[in-house]
C-alpha positions in Angstrom: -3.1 15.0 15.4 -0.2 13.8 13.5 0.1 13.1 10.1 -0.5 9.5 8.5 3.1 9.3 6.9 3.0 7.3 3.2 5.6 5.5 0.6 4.5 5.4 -2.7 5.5 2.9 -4.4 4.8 1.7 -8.3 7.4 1.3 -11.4 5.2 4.3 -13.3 5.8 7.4 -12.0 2.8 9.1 -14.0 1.1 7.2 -11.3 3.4 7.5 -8.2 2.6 11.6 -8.7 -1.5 11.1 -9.3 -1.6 9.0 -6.3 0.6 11.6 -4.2 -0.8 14.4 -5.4 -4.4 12.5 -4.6 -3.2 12.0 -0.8 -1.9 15.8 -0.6 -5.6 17.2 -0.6 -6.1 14.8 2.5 -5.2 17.1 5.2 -4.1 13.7 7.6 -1.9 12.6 4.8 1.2 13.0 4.4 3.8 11.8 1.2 7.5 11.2 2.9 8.7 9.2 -0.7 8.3 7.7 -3.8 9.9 4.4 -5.0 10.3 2.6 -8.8 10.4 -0.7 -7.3 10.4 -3.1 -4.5 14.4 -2.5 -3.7 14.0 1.0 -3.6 10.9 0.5 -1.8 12.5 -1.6 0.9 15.7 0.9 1.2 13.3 3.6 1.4 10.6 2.3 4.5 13.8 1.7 6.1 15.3 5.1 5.9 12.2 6.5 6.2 9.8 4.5 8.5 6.6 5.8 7.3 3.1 4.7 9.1 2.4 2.8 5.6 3.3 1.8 2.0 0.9 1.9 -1.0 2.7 -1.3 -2.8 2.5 -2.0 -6.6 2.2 -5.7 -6.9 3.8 -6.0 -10.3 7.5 -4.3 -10.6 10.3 -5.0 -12.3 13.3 -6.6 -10.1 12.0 -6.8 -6.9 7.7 -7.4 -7.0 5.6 -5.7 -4.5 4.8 -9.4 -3.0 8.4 -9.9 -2.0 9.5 -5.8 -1.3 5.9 -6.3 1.1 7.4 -9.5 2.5 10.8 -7.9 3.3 9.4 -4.9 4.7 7.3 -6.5 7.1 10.3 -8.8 9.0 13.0 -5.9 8.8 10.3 -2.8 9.6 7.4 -4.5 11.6 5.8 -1.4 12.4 5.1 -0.1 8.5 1.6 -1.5 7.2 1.5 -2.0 3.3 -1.7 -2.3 1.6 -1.0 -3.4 -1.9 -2.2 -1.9 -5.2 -3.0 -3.5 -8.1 -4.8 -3.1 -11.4 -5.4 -7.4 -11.3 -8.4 -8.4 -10.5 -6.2 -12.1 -9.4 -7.5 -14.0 -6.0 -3.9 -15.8 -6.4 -2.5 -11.8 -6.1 -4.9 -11.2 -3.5 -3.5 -14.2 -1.4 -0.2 -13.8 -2.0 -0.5 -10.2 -0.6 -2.0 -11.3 2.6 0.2 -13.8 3.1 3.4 -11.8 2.9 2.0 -9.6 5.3 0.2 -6.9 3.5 -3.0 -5.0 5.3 -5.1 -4.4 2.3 -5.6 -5.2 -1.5 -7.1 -2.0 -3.6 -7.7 -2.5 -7.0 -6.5 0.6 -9.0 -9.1 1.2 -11.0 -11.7 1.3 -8.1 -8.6 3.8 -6.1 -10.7 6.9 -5.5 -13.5 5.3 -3.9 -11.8 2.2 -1.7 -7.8 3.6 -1.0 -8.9 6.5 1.3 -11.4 4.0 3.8 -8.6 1.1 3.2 -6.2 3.7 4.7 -8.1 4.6 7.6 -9.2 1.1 8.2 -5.7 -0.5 8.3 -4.3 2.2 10.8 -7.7 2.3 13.1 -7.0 0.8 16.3 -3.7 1.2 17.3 -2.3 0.3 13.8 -3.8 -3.4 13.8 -3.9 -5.3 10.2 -7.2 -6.0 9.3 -6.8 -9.0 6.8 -10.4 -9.3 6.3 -10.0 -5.9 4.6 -8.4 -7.4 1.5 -11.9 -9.5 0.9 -14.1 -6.2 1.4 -12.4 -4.2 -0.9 -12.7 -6.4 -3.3 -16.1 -7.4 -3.1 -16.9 -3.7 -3.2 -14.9 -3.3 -6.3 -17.6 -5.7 -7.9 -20.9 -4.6 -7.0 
């Protein structure tokens, strides 16, 4: 089986290496790149083509809302499910519309990113919007 090939991308790069290093131990998973912020992020799924991008929604320049909108036209193929550490329907929303897969909170990322990831690539790759709903109504019970 191949490997699930990820972009990380988030302006702290404390973070960018917890979450890469959390994905290493998945033996399905694989990191191709990191990115600081929606530009690089875009530059990078381009050069790179990875299966999907774990998207920071708050970045300096270029926000994950727009990097995930720009992505999506110019690489149809990457999935983006975006991360976030606001709990912000209006976030949520904007997320989905731009084209994102999934919503995971960041402080609930242990428990939700690995099922989000595995839900938004099941079937042949096909979004699940509803997914951004579920993961968040798990994050509150």
């Amino acid at each position: 089986m191949n490997s699930i090939r990820v972009l990380v991308v988030d302006d702290n790069a404390a973070f960018r290496q917890r979450v890469a290093e959390f994905l290493a131990a998945e033996p399905d998973l694989e990191v191709v790149g990191e990115a600081a912020d929606g530009g690089e992020a875009l530059l990078k799924a381009r050069e790179l083509v990875p299966d999907l991008v774990l998207m920071d929604v708050r970045m300096p320049g270029t926000n994950g809302i727009s990097a995930t909108r720009q992505i999506r036209e110019q690489v149809p193929a990457v999935k983006v499910i975006v991360l976030s550490r606001f709990d912000v329907q209006e976030y949520r929303e904007a997320a989905m519309a731009s084209g994102a897969s999934g919503y995971v909170f960041k402080r609930s990322l242990i428990g939700d990113l690995l099922p989000a990831i595995k839900g938004v690539l099941k079937e042949n790759g096909q979004a699940q919007p509803e997914l951004a709903l579920k993961v968040h109504v798990a994050d509150n019970e």
